[in-house]
Structure formats: structure tokens, C-alpha cells
PyMOL Python script that loads the backbone (N, CA, C, O; Angstrom):
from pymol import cmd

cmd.read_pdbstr("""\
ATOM      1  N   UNK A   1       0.855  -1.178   0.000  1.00  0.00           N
ATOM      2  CA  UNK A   1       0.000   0.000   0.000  1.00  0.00           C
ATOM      3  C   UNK A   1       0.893   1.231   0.000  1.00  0.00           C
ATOM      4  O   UNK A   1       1.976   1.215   0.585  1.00  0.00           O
ATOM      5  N   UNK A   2       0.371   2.466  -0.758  1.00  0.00           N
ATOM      6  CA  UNK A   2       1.666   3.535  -0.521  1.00  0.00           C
ATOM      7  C   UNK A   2       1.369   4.581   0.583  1.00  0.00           C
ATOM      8  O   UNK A   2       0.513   4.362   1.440  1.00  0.00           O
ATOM      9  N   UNK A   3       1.945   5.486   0.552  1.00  0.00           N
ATOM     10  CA  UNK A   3       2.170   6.446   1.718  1.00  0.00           C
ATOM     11  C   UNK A   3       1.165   7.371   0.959  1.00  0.00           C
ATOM     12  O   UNK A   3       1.355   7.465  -0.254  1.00  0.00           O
ATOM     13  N   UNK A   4       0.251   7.981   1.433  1.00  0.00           N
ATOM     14  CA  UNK A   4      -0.027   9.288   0.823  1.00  0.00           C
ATOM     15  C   UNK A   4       0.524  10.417   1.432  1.00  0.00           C
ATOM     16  O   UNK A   4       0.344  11.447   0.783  1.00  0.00           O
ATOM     17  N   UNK A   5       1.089  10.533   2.391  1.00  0.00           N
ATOM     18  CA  UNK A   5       2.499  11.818   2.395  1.00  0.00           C
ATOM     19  C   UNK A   5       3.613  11.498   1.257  1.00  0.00           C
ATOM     20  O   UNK A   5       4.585  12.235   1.427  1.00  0.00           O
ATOM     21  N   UNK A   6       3.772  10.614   0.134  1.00  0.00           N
ATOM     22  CA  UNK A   6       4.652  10.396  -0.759  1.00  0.00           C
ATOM     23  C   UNK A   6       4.239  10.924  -2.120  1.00  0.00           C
ATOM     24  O   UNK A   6       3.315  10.428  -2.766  1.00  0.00           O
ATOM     25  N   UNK A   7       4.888  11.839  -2.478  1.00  0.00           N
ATOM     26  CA  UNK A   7       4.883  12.750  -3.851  1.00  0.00           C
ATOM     27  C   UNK A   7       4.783  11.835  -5.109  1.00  0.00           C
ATOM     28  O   UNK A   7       3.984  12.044  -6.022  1.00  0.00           O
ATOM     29  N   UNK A   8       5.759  10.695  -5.069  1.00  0.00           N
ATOM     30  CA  UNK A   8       5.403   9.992  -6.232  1.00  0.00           C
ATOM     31  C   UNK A   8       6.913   9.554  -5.876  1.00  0.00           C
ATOM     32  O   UNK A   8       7.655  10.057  -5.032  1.00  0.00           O
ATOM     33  N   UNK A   9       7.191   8.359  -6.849  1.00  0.00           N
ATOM     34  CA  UNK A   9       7.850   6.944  -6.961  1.00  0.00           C
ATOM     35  C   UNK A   9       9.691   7.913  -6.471  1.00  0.00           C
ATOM     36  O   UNK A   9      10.044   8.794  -7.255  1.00  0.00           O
ATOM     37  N   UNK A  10      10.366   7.692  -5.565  1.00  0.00           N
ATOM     38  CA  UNK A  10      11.238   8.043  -5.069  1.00  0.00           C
ATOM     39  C   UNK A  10      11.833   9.438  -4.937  1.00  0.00           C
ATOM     40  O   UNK A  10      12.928   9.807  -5.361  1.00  0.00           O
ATOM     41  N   UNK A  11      10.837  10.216  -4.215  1.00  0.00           N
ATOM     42  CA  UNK A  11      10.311  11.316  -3.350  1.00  0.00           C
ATOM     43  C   UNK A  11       9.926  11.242  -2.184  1.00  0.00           C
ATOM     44  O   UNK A  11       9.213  10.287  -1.873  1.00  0.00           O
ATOM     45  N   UNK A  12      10.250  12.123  -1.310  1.00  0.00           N
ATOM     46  CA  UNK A  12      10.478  11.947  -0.011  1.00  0.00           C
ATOM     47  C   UNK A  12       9.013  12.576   0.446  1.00  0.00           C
ATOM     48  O   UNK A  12       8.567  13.328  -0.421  1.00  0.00           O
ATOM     49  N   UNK A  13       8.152  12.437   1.629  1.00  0.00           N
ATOM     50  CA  UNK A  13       7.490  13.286   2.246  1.00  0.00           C
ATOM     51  C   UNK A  13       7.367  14.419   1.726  1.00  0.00           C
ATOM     52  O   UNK A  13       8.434  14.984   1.488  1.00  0.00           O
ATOM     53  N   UNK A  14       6.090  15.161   1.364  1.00  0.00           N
ATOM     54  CA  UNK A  14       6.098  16.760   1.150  1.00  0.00           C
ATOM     55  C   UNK A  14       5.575  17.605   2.448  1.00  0.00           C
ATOM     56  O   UNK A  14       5.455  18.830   2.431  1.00  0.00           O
ATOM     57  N   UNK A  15       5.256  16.709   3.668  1.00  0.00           N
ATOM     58  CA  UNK A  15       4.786  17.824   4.780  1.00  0.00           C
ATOM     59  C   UNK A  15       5.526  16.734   5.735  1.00  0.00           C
ATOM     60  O   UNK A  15       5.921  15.636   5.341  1.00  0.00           O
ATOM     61  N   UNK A  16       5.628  17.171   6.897  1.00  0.00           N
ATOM     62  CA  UNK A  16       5.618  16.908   8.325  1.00  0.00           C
ATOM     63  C   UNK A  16       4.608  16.321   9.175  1.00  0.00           C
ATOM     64  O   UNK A  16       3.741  17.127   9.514  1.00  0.00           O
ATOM     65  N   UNK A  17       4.450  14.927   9.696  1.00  0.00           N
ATOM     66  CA  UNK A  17       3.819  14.403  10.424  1.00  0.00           C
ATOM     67  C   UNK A  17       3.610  14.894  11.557  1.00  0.00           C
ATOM     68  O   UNK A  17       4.627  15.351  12.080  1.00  0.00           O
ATOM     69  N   UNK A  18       2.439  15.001  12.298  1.00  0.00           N
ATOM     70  CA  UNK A  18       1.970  14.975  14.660  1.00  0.00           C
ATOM     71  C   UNK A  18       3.486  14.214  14.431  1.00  0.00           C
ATOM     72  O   UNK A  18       3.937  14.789  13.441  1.00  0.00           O
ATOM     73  N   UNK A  19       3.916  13.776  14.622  1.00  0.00           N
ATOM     74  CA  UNK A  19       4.924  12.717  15.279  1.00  0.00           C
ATOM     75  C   UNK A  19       6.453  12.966  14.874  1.00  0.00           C
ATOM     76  O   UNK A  19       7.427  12.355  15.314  1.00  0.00           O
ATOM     77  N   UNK A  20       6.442  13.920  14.012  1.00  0.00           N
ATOM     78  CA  UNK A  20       7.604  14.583  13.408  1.00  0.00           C
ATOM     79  C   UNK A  20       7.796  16.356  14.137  1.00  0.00           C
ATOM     80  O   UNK A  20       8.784  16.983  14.517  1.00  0.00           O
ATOM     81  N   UNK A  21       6.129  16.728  14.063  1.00  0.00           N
ATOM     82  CA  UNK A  21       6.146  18.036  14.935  1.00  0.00           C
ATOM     83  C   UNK A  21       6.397  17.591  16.737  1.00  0.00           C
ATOM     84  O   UNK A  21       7.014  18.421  17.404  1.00  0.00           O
ATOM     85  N   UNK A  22       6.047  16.670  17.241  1.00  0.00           N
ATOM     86  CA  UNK A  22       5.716  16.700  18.217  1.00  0.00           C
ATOM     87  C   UNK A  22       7.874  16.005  18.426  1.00  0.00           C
ATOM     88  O   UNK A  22       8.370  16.397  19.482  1.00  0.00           O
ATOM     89  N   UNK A  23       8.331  15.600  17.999  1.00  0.00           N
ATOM     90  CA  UNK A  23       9.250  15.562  18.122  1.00  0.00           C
ATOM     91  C   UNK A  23      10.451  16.224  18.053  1.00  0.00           C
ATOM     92  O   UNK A  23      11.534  15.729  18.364  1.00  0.00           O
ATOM     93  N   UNK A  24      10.293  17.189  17.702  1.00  0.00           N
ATOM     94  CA  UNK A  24      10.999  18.468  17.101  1.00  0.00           C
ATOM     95  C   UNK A  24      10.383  19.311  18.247  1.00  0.00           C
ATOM     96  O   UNK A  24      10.896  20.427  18.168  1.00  0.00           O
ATOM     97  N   UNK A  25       9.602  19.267  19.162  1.00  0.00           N
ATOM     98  CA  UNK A  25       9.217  20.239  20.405  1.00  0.00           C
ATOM     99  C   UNK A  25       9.771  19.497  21.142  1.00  0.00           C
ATOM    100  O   UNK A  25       9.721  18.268  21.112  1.00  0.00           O
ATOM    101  N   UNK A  26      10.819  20.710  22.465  1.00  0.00           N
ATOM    102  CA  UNK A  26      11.631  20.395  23.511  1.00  0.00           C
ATOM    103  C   UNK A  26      10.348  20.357  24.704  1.00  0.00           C
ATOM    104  O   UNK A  26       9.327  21.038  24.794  1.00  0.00           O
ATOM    105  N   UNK A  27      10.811  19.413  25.433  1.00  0.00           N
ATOM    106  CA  UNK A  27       9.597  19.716  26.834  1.00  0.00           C
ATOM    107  C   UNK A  27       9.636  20.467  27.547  1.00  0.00           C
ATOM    108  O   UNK A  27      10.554  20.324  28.355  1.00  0.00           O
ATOM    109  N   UNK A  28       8.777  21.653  27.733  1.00  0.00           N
ATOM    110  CA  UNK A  28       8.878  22.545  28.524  1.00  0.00           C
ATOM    111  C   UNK A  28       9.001  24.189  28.098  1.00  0.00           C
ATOM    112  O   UNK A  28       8.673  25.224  28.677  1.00  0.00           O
ATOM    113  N   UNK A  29       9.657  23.889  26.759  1.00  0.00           N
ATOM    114  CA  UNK A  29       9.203  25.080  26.269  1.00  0.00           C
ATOM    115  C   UNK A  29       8.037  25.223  25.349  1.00  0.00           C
ATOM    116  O   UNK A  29       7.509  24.344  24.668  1.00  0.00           O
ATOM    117  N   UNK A  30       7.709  26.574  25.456  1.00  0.00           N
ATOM    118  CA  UNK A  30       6.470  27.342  24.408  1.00  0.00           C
ATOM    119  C   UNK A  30       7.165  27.348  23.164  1.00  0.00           C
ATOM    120  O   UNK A  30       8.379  27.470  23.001  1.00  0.00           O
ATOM    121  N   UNK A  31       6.033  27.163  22.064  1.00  0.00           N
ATOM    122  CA  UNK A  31       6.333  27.483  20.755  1.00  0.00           C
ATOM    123  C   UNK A  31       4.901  28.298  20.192  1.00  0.00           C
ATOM    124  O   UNK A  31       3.767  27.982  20.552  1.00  0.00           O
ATOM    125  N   UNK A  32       5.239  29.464  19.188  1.00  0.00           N
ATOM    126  CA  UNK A  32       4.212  29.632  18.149  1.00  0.00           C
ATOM    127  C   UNK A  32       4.586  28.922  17.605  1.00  0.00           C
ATOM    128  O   UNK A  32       5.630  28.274  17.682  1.00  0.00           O
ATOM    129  N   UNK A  33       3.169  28.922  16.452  1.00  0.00           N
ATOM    130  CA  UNK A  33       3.666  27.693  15.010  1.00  0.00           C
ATOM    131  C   UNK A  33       4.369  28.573  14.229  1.00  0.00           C
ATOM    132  O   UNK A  33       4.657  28.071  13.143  1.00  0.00           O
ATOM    133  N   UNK A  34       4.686  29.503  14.351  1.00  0.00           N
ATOM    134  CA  UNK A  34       5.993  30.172  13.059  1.00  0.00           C
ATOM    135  C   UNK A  34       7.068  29.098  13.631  1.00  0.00           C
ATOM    136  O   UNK A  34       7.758  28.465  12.831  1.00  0.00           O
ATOM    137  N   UNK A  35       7.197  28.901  15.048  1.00  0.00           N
ATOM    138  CA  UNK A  35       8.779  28.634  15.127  1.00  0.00           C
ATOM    139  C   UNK A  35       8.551  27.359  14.784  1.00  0.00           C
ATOM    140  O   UNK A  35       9.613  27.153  14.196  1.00  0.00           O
ATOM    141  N   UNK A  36       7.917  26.269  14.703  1.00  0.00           N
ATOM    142  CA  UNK A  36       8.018  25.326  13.729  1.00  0.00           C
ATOM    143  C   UNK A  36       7.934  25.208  12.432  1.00  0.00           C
ATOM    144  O   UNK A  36       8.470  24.367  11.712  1.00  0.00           O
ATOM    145  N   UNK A  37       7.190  26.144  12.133  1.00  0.00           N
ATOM    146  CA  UNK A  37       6.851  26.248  10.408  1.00  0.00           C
ATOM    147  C   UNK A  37       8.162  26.563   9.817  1.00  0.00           C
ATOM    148  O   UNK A  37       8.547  25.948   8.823  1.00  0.00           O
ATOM    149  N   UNK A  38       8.957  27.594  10.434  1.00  0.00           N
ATOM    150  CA  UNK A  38      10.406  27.814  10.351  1.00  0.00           C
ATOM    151  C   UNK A  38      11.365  26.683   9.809  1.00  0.00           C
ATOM    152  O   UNK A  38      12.055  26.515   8.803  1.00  0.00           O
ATOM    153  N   UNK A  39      10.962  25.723  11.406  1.00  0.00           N
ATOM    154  CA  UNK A  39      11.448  24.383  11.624  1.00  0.00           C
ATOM    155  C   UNK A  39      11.696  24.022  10.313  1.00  0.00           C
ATOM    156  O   UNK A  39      12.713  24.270   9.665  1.00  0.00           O
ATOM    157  N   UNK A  40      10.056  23.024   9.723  1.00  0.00           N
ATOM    158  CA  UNK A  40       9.886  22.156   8.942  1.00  0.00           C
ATOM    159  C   UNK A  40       9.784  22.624   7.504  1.00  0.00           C
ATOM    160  O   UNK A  40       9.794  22.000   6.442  1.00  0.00           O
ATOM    161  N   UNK A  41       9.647  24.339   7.889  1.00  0.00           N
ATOM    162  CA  UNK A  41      10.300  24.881   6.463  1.00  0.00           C
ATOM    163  C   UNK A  41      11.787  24.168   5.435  1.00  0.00           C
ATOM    164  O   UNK A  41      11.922  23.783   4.273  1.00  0.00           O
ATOM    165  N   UNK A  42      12.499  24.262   6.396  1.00  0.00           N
ATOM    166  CA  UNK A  42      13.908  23.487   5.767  1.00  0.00           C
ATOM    167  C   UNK A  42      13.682  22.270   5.058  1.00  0.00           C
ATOM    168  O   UNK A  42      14.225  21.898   4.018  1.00  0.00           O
ATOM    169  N   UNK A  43      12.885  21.741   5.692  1.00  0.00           N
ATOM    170  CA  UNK A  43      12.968  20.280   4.757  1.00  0.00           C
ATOM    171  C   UNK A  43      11.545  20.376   4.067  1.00  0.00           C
ATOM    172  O   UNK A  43      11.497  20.289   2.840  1.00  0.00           O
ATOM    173  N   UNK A  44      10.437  20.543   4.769  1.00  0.00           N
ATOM    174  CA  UNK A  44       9.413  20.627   3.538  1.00  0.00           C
ATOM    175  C   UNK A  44       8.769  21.834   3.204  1.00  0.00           C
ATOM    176  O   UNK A  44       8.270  22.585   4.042  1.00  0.00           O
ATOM    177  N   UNK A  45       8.774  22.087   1.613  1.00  0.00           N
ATOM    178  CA  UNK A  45       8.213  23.081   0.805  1.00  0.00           C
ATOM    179  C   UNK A  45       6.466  23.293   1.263  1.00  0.00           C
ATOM    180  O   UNK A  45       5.706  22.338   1.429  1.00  0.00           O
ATOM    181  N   UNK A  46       6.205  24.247   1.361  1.00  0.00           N
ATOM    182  CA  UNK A  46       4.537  24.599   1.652  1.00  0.00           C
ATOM    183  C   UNK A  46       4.327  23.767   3.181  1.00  0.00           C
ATOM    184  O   UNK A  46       3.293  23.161   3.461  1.00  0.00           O
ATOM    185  N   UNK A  47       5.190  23.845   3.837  1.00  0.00           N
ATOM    186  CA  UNK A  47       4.397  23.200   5.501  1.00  0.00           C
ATOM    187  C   UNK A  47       3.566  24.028   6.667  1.00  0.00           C
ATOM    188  O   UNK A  47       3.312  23.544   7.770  1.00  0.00           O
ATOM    189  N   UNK A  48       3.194  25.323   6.252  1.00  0.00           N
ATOM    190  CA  UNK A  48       2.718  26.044   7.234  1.00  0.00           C
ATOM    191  C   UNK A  48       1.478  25.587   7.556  1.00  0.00           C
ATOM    192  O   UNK A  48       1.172  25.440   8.739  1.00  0.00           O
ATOM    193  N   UNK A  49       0.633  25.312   6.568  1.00  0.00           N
ATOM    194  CA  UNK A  49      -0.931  24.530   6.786  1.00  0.00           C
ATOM    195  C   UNK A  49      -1.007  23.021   7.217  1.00  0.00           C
ATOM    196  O   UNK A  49      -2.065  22.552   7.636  1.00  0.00           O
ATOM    197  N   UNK A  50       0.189  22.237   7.100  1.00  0.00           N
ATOM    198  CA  UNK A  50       0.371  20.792   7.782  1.00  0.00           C
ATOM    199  C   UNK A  50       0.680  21.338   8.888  1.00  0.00           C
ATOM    200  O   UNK A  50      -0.046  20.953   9.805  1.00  0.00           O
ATOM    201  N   UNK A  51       1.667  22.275   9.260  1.00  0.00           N
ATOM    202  CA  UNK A  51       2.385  21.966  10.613  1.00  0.00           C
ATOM    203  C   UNK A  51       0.998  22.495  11.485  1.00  0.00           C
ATOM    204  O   UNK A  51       0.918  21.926  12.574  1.00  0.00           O
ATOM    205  N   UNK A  52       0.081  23.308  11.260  1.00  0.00           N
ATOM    206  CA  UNK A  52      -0.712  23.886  12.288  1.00  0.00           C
ATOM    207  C   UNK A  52      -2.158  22.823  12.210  1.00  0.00           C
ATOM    208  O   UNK A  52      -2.972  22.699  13.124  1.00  0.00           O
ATOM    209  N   UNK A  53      -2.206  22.173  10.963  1.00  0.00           N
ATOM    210  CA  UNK A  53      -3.157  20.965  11.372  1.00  0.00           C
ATOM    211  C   UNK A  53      -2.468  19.804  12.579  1.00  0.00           C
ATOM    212  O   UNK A  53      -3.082  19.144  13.417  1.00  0.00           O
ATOM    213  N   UNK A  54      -1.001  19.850  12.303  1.00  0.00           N
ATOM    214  CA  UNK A  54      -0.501  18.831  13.175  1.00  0.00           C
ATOM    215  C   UNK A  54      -0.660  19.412  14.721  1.00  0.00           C
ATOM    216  O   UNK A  54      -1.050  18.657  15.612  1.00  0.00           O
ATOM    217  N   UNK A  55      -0.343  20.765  14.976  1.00  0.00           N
ATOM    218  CA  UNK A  55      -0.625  21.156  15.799  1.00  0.00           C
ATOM    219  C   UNK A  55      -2.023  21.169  16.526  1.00  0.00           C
ATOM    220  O   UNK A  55      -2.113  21.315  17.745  1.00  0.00           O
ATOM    221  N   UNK A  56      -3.260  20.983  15.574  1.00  0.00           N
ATOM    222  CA  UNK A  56      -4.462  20.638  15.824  1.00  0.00           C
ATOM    223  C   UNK A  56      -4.261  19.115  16.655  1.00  0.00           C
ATOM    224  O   UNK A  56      -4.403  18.778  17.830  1.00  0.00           O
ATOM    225  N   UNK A  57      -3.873  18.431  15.456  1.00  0.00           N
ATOM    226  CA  UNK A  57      -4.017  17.270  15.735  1.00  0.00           C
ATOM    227  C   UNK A  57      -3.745  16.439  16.927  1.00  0.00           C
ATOM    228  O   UNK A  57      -4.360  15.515  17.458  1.00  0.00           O
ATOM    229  N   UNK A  58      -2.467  17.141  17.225  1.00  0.00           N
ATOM    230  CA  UNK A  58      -2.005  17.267  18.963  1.00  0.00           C
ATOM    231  C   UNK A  58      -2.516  17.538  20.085  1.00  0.00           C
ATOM    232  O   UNK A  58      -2.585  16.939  21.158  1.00  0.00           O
ATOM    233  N   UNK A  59      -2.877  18.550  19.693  1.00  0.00           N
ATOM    234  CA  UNK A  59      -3.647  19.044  21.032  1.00  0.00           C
ATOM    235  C   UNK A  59      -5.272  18.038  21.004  1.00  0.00           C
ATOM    236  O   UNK A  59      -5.710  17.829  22.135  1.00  0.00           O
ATOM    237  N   UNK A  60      -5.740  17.714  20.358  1.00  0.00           N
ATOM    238  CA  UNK A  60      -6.605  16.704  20.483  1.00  0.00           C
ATOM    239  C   UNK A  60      -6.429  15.685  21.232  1.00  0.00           C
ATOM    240  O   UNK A  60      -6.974  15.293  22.264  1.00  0.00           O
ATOM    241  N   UNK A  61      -5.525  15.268  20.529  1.00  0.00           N
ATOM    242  CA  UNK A  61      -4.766  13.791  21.628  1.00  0.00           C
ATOM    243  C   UNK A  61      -4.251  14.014  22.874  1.00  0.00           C
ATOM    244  O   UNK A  61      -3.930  13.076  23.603  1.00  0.00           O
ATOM    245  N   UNK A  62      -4.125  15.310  23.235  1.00  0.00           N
ATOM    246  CA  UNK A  62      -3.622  15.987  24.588  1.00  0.00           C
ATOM    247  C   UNK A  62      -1.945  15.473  24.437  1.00  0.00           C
ATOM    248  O   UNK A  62      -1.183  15.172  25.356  1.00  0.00           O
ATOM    249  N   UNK A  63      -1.759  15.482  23.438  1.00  0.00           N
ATOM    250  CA  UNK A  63       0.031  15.609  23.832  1.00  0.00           C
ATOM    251  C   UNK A  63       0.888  16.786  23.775  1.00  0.00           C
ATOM    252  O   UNK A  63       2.109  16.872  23.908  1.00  0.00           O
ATOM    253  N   UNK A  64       0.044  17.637  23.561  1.00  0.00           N
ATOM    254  CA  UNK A  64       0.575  19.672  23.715  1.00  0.00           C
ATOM    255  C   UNK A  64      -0.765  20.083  24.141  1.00  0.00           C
ATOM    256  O   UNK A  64      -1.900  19.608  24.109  1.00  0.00           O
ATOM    257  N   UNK A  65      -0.111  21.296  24.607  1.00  0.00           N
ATOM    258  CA  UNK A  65      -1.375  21.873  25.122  1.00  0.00           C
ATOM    259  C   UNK A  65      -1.133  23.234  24.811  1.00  0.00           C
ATOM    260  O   UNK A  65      -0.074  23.800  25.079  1.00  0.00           O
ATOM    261  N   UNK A  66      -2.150  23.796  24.218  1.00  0.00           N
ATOM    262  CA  UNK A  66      -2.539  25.348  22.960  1.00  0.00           C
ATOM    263  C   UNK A  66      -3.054  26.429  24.359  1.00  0.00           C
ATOM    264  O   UNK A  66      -4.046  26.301  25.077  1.00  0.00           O
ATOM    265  N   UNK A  67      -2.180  27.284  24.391  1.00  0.00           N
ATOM    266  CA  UNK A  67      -2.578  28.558  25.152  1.00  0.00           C
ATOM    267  C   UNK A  67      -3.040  29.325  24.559  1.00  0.00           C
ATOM    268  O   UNK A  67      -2.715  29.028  23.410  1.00  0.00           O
ATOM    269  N   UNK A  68      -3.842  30.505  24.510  1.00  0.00           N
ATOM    270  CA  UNK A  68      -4.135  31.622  23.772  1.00  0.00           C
ATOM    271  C   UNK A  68      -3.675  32.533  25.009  1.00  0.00           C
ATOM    272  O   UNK A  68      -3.610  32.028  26.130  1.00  0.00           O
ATOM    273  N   UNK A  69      -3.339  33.957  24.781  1.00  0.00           N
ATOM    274  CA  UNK A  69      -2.178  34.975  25.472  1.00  0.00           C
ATOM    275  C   UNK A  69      -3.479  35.749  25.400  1.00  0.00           C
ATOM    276  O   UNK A  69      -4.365  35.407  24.616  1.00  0.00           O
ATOM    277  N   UNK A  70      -3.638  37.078  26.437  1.00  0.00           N
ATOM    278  CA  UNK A  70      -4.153  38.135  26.396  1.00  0.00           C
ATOM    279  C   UNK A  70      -3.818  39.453  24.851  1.00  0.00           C
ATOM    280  O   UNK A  70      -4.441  40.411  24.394  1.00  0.00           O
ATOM    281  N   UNK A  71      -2.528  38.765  24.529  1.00  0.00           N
ATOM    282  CA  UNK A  71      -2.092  39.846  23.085  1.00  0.00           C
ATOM    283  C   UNK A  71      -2.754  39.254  22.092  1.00  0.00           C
ATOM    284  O   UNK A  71      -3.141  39.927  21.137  1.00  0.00           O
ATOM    285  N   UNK A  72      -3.008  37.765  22.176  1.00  0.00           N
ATOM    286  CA  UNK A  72      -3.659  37.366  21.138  1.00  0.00           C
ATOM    287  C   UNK A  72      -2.550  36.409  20.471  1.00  0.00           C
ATOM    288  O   UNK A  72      -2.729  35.994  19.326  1.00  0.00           O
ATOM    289  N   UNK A  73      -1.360  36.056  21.233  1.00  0.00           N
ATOM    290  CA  UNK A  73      -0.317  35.082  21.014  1.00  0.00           C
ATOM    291  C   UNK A  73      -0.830  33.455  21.474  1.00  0.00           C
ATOM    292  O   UNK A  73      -1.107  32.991  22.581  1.00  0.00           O
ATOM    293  N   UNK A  74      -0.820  32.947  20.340  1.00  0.00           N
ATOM    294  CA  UNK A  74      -1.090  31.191  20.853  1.00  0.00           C
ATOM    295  C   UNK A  74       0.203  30.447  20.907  1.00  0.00           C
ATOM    296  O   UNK A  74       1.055  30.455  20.018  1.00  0.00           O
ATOM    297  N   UNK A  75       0.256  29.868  21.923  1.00  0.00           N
ATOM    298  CA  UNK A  75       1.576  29.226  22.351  1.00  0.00           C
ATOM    299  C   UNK A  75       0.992  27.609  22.685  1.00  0.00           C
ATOM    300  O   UNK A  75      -0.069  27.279  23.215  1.00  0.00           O
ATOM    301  N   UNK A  76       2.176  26.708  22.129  1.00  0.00           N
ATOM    302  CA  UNK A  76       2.187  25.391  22.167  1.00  0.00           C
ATOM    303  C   UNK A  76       3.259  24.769  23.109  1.00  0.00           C
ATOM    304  O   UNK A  76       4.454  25.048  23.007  1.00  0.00           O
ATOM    305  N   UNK A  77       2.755  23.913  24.029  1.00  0.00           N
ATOM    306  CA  UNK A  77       3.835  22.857  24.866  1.00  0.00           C
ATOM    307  C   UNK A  77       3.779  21.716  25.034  1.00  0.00           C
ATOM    308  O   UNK A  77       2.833  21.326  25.718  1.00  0.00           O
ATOM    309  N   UNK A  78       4.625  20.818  24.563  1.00  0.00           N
ATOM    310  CA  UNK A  78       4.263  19.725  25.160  1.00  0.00           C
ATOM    311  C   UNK A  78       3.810  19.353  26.561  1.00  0.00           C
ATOM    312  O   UNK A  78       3.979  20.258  27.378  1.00  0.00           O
ATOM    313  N   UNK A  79       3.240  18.161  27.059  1.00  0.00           N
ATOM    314  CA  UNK A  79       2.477  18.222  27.904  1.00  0.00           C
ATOM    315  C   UNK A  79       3.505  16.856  28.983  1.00  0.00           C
ATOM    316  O   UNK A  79       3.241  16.401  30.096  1.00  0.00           O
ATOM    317  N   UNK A  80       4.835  16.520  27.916  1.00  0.00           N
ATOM    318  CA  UNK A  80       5.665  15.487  29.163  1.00  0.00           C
ATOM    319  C   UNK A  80       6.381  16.371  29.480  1.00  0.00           C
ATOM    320  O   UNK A  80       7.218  16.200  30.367  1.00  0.00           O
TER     321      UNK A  80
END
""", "prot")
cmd.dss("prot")
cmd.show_as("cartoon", "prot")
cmd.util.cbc("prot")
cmd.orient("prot")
């Protein structure tokens, strides 16, 4: 069966997996999603709309937990 994160026949991933974002977050610190989008910028082209679904996707499962700030700053942490 193939990957549908796979572009086509020996091409790598075009976005970032929950399990690729959530690994790339240190425990304990805050992140906006720029500073991952940043991140997973380097390796994948167009990741700003994966990385903040992954960020959805996370906080669902309760393995980060999504602050919203009085400025209107949303901040992400893991939750170990």
C-alpha cells in the first residue's frame, strides 16, 4: 500500500507528520507555530498549513497543550 504523504515513486514526504512536529518540540518550552513552520520549512516546501493541522491534531490527543495569550499570542507545549 503507498504512503499518501509520498509525492510519487522516489520522493520523499512533502509535509511533516503529529509525530515529526511533536518531536521536534523540547519539553517545557512554548512554541508559536511560526517557530516550527520555520522548523519544517527546511525540509518541507509549503508546511505552514500541515504543521498547524498537526498542531491541531495534537492538542486533540492531549500531547501539547494550545494557550491563547491576552495579546492574542497562541503558544504550544508539550504536555511530558
Amino acid at each position: 500500500m503507498s504512503d499518501p504523504r509520498r509525492r510519487g515513486p522516489g520522493q520523499g514526504p512533502d509535509r511533516p507528520t503529529p509525530q515529526e512536529i511533536h518531536a521536534a518540540m523540547v519539553p517545557g518550552r512554548c512554541y508559536v507555530a511560526a517557530d516550527l513552520v520555520a522548523e519544517f520549512g527546511k525540509q518541507y516546501e509549503g508546511s505552514e498549513r500541515t504543521v498547524r493541522q498537526g498542531l491541531d491534531e495534537l492538542v486533540a490527543e492531549g500531547r501539547i497543550v494550545r494557550s491563547a495569550h491576552a495579546d492574542g499570542t497562541v503558544t504550544y507545549r508539550r504536555t511530558d
